[in-house]
N, C-alpha and C positions, 0 to 999 in steps of 0.2 A: 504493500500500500504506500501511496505518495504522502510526504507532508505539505501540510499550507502553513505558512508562518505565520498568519493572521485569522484563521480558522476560529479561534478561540472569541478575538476582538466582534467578526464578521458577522458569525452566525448561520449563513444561508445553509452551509454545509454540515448539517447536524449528525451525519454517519459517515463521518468522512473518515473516522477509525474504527468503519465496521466491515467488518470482511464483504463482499458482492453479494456473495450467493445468500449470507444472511439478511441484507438488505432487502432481499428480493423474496424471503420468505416472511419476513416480520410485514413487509405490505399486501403481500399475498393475505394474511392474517388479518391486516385491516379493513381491508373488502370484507372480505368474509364476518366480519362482526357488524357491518355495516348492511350487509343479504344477509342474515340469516335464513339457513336451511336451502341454501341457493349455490347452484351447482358455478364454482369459482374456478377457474384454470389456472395452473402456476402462470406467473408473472414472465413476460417474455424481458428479456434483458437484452445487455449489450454486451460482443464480446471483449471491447473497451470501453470501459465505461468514462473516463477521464476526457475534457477538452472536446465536450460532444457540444456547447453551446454556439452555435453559428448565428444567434441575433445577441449582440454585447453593447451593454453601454456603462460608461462610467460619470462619474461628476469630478470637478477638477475643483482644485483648492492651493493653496499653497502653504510648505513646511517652513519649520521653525529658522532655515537659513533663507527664507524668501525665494525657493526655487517653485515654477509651479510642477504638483502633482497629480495624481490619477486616480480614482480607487472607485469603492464601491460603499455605500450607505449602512451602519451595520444595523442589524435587526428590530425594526421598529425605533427606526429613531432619525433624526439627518445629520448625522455625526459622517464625515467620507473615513473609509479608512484604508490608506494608502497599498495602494499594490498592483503591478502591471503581472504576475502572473499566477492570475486566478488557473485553481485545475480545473474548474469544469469550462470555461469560456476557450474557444476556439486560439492557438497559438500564435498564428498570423495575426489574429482580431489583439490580443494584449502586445506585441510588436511595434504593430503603429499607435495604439494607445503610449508606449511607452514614449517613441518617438514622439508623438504630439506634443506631450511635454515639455520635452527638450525644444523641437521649434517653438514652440509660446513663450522660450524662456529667449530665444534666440532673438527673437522679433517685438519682444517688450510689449507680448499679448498676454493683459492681466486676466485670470481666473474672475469671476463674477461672483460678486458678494452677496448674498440675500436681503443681509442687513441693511448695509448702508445702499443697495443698489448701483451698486458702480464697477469698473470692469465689465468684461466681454464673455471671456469662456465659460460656459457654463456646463454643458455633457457633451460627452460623442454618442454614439448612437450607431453600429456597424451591422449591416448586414452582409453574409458571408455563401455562395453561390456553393453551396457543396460538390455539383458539375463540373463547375470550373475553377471556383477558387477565387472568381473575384467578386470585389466588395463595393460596397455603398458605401457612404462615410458620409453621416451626418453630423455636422456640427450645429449646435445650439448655443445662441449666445442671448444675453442679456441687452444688448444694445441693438442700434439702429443699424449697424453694420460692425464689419467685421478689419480690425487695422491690419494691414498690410496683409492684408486677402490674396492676391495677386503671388505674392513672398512665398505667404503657406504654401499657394496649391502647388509650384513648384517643388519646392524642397519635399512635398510626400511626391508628387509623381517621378522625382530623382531616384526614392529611398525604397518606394513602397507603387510602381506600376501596375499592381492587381487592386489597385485601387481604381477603379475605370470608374467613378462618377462623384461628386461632391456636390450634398445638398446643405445649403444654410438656414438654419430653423429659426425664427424671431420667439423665443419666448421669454415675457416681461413680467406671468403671473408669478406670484408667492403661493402658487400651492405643492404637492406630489409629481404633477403632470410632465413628464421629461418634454413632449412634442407639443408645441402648439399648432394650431390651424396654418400659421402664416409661414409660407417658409420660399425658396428660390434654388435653382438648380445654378449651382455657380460654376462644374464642372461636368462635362460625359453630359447622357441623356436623361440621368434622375432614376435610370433604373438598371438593374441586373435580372439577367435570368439564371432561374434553378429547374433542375428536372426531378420529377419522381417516377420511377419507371421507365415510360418513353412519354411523359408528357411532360412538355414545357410552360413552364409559370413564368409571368415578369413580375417582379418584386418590385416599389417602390417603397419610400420611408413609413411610410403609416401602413402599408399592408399588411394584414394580419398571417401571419407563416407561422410556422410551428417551428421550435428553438431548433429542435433535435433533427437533421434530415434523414439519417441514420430510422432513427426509431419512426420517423413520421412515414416513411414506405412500408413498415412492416404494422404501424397501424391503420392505417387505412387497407392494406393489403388483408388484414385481416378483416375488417369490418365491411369491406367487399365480399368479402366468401361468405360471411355469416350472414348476408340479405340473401344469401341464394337466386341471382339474378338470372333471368333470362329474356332471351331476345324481346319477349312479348312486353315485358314488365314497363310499365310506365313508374317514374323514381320521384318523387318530390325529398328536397333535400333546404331543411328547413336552416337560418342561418349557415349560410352556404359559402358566405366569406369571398375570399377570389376563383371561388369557382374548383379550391383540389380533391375536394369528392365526387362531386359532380364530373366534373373533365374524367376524372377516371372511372366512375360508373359508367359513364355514355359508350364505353365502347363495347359494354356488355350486355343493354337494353333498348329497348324502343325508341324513348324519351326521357329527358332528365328536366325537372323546371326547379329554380333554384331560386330564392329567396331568403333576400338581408338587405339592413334595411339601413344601412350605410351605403350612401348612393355613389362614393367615392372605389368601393370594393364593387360592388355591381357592375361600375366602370372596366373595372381592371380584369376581373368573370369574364367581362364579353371579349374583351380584348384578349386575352389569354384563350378562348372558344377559337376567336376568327385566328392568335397563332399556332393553334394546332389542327387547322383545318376540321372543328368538331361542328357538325350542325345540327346536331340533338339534341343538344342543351341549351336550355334559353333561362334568363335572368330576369329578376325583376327588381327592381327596389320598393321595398313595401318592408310594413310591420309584417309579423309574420302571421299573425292572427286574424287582421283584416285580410291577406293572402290567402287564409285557409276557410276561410267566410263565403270567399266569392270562386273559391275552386269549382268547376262548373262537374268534374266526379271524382271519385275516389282514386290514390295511388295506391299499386301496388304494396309497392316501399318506402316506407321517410326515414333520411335521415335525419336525425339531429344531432347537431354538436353546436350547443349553446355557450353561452361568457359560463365565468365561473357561479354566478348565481343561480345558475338553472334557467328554465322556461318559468309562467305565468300561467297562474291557476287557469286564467282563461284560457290561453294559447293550449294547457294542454287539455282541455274541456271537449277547445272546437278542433285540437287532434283526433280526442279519444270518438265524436261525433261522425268522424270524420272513416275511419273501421278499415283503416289501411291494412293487408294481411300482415308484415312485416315491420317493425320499429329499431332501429340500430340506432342506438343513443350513444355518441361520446362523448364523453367528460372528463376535463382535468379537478374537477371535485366532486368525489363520490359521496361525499352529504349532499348534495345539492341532486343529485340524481338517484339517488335510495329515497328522496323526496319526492321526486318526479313520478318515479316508476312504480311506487306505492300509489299515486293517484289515480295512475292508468288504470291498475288493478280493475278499478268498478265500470270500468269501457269493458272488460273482458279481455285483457288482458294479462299473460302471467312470463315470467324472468324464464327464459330458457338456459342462456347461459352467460355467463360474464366472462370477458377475455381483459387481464391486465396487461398495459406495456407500460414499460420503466422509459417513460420521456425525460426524466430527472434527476436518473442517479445521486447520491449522497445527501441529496433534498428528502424530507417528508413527502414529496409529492407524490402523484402518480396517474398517469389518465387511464380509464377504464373504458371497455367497450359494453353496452348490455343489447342482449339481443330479446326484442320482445313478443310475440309470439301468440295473436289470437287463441283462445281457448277450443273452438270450433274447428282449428286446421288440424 
C-alpha cells in the first residue's frame, strides 16, 4: 500500500490503510445492510486502484514563505491543505497543478483571497481524456481577468502540450461552488474528447462525466446487460446527462429518448449523437416528471441515474404510473436509492439484483446499480 503525507490533515481518503480487497468487502456489506434480504453481488473493483481520478481540481493559497501553492480542502471545512501528489487524482493532472504554481509565482499571479477579495487564482479545475491523455485546464479566478494570460498559456503549452485547451472561469461568489456560469475559452476549442467502448463523448468544463473512466465502462457495461435489451425495446433514460447511456444503449435497441433538464448537457447529448453518427437517440430538455406526464406510451426500459439526492416522490409516482417492464437505477448514494426503490415497491415493483462498482476507491463511496423488475414478468 502507498503512503499520502497528508492523508491524516485531508480526510477524503479514509481506507487508504486498508488493504483493497477488504475495502471492497466492508462496502459490499454496506449495501447489503442498506437491501436487506436482497440479493447483493460482490463489489467489482479495480485492478489498480491508485490515480484513477481523471476530473481534478484544487484551490490555490499561498505558504508561510509567500510562494503560491496547491492542494485540496480538508474534510468539511475551507482550510487548502497543500499537496501536488494526491494518490487517487490522475499523475499528469497533479504535474501541471504542481507546475501552475510555480508559473503564478513566476509571473507575480496572486492566489485569491476570500476574505479580503483580492488577487486572481483561485482553483484549477482538469479534465483528463483517458483515450488520449489530453486535458482541459480550467482556470478560475477571482477577478475581471487574468495578469499576464498570454505569459501563462505559453509557458504550460512549453511544459505540458497535452494540455490542448484552456478555459477561464469568472467566479466572484463567496460560496462552495468551484464553476460559475461565466466563463471564456482563452485557448484550443473548450473541449476534449473521451471514448467509452467505441463511443465518442466531447467533454466540456461543466459537463457532467464520471471521475473514474476505468470503472465508468464496466459500469455502464454492466447496467447495459442487466436491462436485457433488444432490438424491439424502446429505452427512456431519465436524467441522461451528455447523453453516455443513452449513446451506448442505442446500438442495442429500437429507440433511446433521453431526458435532463440542464439545457446546456442536452446541448452536448445531441452533439455527441450527431458525433457518433447515432440517430436513435433523441434528447430533450425538460424536468423529468413533466417529460414523463406527457410521454405519449410506455418504455420498455428507464434508466435512471439521478444527482446524489435521488428522484422526487412525484417523479417516481408518474415513473411507477408509468409500468415500464424494466428499471436500472444508478446511484452514487445508496440511501438515497434504498429510498427510491422502496417506493417503487407499491407500483409493483420488486429489487432483482444489485451490482456494486468501486468508482472511489479508499473513499467511503460507492455507486451501485439496482435492477428493478415488474412483479408480473
Amino acid at each position: 500500500m502507498k503512503k499520502c503525507a497528508v492523508s491524516k490533515k485531508c480526510g477524503a481518503c479514509r481506507f487508504l490503510d486498508v488493504p483493497y480487497n477488504e475495502q471492497l468487502k466492508q462496502k459490499r456489506t454496506a449495501v447489503r445492510n442498506l437491501f436487506p434480504g436482497v440479493n447483493v453481488e460482490p463489489v467489482i473493483g479495480m485492478e489498480d486502484p491508485y490515480h484513477y481520478r481523471h476530473k481534478v481540481y484544487c484551490a490555490f493559497g499561498l505558504d508561510r514563505d509567500g510562494h503560491v501553492r496547491a492542494g485540496l480542502f480538508a474534510e468539511k471545512s475551507h482550510r487548502i491543505i497543500y499537496t501536488t501528489s494526491c494518490l487517487i487524482q490522475h499523475t499528469g493532472a497533479n504535474a501541471v497543478i504542481s507546475d501552475l504554481c510555480h508559473y503564478a509565482d513566476t509571473l507575480k499571479i496572486e492566489p485569491y483571497d476570500e476574505d479580503n477579495r483580492s488577487g486572481q487564482l483561485r482553483y484549477a479545475y482538469i479534465r483528463v481524456s483517458h483515450k488520449t491523455g489530453k486535458m482541459l485546464l480550467t482556470l478560475v479566478i477571482g477577478s475581471k481577468f487574468l495578469k499576464n494570460e498570454k505569459a501563462l498559456i505559453s509557458l504550460i503549452n512549453q511544459e505540458h502540450p497535452e494540455v490542448e485547451t484552456i478555459v477561464l472561469n469568472f467566479n466572484h461568489g463567496n460560496d462552495s461552488m468551484v464553476l460559475s456560469p461565466y466563463e471564456k475559452v482563452i485557448y484550443g476549442k473548450g473541449r476534449i474528447i473521451d471514448t467509452i467502448k467505441d463511443v465518442s463523448f466531447s467533454i466540456s468544463s461543466r459537463s457532467f462525466y464520471q471521475v473514474n473512466p476505468v470503472q465508468t465502462e464496466k459500469l455502464y457495461e454492466t447496467a447495459i446487460s442487466l436491462a436485457r435489451l433488444n432490438r424491439k425495446d424502446n429505452v427512456l433514460d431519465v436524467c441522461c446527462g451528455i447523453g453516455t447511456i443513452s449513446l451506448l444503449a442505442a446500438k442495442s435497441c429500437n429507440t433511446v429518448l433521453g431526458v435532463e433538464i440542464n439545457p446546456q448537457a442536452v446541448s452536448d447529448a445531441r452533439y455527441n449523437a450527431s458525433l457518433n453518427k447515432i440517430r436513435n437517440a433523441h434528447f430533450q430538455a425538460m424536468d423529468a416528471q413533466e417529460f414523463m406526464l406527457r410521454l405519449g406510451e410506455t418504455p420498455d426500459v428507464v434508466f435512471l441515474d439521478p444527482p446524489r439526492s435521488g428522484m422526487s416522490r412525484i417523479s417516481l409516482s408518474t415513473l411507477g404510473t408509468l409500468q415500464p417492464e424494466r428499471i436500472v437505477y444508478i446511484s452514487c448514494n445508496p440511501e438515497t436509492q434504498a429510498r427510491d426503490t422502496k417506493f417503487l415497491r407499491k407500483y409493483g415493483y420488486y429489487i432483482k439484483t444489485i451490482v456494486p462498482v468501486d468508482q472511489f476507491p479508499f473513499t467511503q463511496h460507492i455507486e451501485t446499480i439496482v435492477l428493478l423488475q415488474k412483479l408480473n414478468s
